[in-house]
N, C-alpha and C positions, 0 to 999 in steps of 0.2 A: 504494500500500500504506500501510494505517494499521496503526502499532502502539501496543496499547492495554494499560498495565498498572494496576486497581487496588490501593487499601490501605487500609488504617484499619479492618478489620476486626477482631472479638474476641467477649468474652464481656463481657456486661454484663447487668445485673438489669433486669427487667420494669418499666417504667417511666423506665429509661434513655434516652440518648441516645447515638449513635453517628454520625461523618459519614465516609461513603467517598470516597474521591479514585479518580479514574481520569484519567489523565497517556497523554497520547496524541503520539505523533510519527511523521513522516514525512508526508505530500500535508497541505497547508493544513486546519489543525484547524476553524478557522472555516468549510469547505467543507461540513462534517457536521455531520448531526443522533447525536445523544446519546443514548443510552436504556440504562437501569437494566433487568436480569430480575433473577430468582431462580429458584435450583429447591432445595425442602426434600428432605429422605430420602425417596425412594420417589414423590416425585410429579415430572412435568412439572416443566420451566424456566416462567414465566412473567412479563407484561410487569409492570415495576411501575413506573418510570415515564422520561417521555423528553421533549427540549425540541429546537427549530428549531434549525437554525445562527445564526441571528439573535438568538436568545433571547424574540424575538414569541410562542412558541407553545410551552406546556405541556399535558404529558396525564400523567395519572394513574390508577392501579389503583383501584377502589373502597376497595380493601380498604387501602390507604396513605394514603388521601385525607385532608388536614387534617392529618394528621401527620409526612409525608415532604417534602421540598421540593428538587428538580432545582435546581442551576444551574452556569452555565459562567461561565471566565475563559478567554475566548480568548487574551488576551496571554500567560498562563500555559500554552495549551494544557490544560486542566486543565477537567474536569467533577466536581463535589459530586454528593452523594446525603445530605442532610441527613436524619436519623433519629431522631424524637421520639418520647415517649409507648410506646416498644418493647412487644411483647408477645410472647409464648413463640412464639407462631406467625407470627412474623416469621424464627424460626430458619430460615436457607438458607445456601446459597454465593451470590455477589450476582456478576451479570457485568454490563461495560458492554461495550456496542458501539456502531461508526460505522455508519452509514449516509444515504443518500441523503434518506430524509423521517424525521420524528418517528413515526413507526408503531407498533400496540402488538402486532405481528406479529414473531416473529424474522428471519423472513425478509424481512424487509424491512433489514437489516442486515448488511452484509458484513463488519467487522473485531470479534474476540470479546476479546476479555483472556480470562485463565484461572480469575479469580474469587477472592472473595476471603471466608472462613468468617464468618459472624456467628452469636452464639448468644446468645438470650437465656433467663435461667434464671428459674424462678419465684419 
C-alpha cells in the first residue's frame, strides 16, 4: 500500500507559476512510477504528466508540454509537478498517483491522493 498526499495548490494569475508536491509513504517510493492527472469542472480526469521510478523516462500531455516539468526526490519520497506559463484552462483538481509503469492511462495506477485545487484567473 502506497499512501499519497499532495499540496501547493491555489489560485494564481494566468501566466503564473505554481509547483505541487505529492509526498508518498508506505512500500519503497523509488519502486513507482509517478504520474500527475487532472480533471477541470464537468470534464474527464486526465493524464498530464508522469516519470519512471528511475527518473530515465518522462511523458507529457501535449497540452502541458514545454511548460510543466515532472520530477522526483526519492530520498524525500517526494514527487514535483512544476507549473509554468499557467493559463485559465489549466484550472482543475491535480491528483498524483503510484503505479507500476509511467503510463498516461489511469489505470495503469493503483494509489490516488485526493487532489489538490489549482485555479488560475484571467
Amino acid at each position: 500500500q502506497v499512501h499519497v498526499v499532495e499540496s501547493g495548490g491555489g489560485l494564481v494569475q494566468a501566466g503564473g507559476s505554481l509547483r505541487l508536491s505529492c509526498a508518498a509513504s508506505g512500500r519503497p517510493f523509488s519502486r513507482y512510477a509517478m504520474g500527475w492527472f487532472r480533471q477541470a469542472p464537468g470534464k474527464e480526469r486526465e493524464f498530464v504528466a508522469a516519470r519512471s521510478w528511475s527518473g530515465g523516462s518522462t511523458y507529457y500531455a501535449d497540452s502541458v508540454k514545454g511548460r510543466f516539468t515532472i520530477s522526483r526526490d526519492n530520498g524525500k519520497n517526494t514527487v514535483y509537478l512544476q507549473m509554468n506559463s499557467l493559463k485559465p484552462e489549466d484550472t482543475a483538481v491535480y491528483y498524483c498517483a503510484a503505479g507500476r509503469t509511467p503510463g498516461t492511462s489511469e489505470t495503469e495506477y493503483e494509489y490516488w491522493g485526493q487532489g489538490t485545487q489549482v485555479t488560475v484567473s484571467s
